[in-house]
C-alpha positions in Angstrom: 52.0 79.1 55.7 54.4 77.3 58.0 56.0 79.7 60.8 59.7 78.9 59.5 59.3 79.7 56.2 57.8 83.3 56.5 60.4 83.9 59.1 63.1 82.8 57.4 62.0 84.7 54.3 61.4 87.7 56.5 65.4 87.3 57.9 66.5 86.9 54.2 65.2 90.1 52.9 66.2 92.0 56.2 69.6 90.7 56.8 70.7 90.8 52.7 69.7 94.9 53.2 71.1 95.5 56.0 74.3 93.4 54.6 74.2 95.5 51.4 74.2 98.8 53.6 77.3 97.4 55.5 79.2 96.7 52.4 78.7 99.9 50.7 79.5 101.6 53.8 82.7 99.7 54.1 83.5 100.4 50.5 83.0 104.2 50.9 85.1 104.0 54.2 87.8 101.7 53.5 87.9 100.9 49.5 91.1 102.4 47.8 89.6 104.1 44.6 91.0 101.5 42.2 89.3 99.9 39.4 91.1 96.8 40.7 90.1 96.9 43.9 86.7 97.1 43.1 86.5 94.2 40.9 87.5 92.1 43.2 85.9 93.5 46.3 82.3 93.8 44.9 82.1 90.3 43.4 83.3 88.6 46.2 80.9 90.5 48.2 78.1 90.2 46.3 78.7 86.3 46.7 79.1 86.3 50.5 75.6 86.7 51.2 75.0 83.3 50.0 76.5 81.2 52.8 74.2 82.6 55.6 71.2 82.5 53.3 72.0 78.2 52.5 71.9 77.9 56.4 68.9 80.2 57.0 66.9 77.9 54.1 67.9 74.9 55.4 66.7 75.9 58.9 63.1 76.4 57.3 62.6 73.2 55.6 63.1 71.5 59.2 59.2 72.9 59.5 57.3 70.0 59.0 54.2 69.8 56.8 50.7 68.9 59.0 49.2 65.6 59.0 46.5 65.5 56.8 43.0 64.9 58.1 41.3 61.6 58.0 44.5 59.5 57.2 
């Protein structure tokens, strides 16, 4: 396994539960306690995630495959 790929997988899982802890934590502090407020806050939370996970992928497919052997 290339060395990007497991750490980039490794700083996916990590950072997307330490990112969910953060947002619920916010939502207990800070949230009003409206079903309108929540419907908007957890979807566009829940979608957030995304943007720092497109850069961390593309920084693990710069890892380049090994020559092959003999060729």
């Amino acid at each position: 396994m290339r060395w990007r790929t497991a750490l980039g997988g490794l700083t996916i899982v990590s950072g997307l539960i330490a990112y969910i802890a953060a947002v619920v934590t916010f939502a207990n502090h800070y949230l009003p306690e409206h079903w309108l407020a929540e419907l908007i806050f957890y979807p566009l939370a829940g979608f957030l995630w995304v943007f720092p996970a497109i850069r961390i992928i593309g920084w693990t497919k710069k890892d380049k495959e090994p020559p092959a052997r003999g060729q």
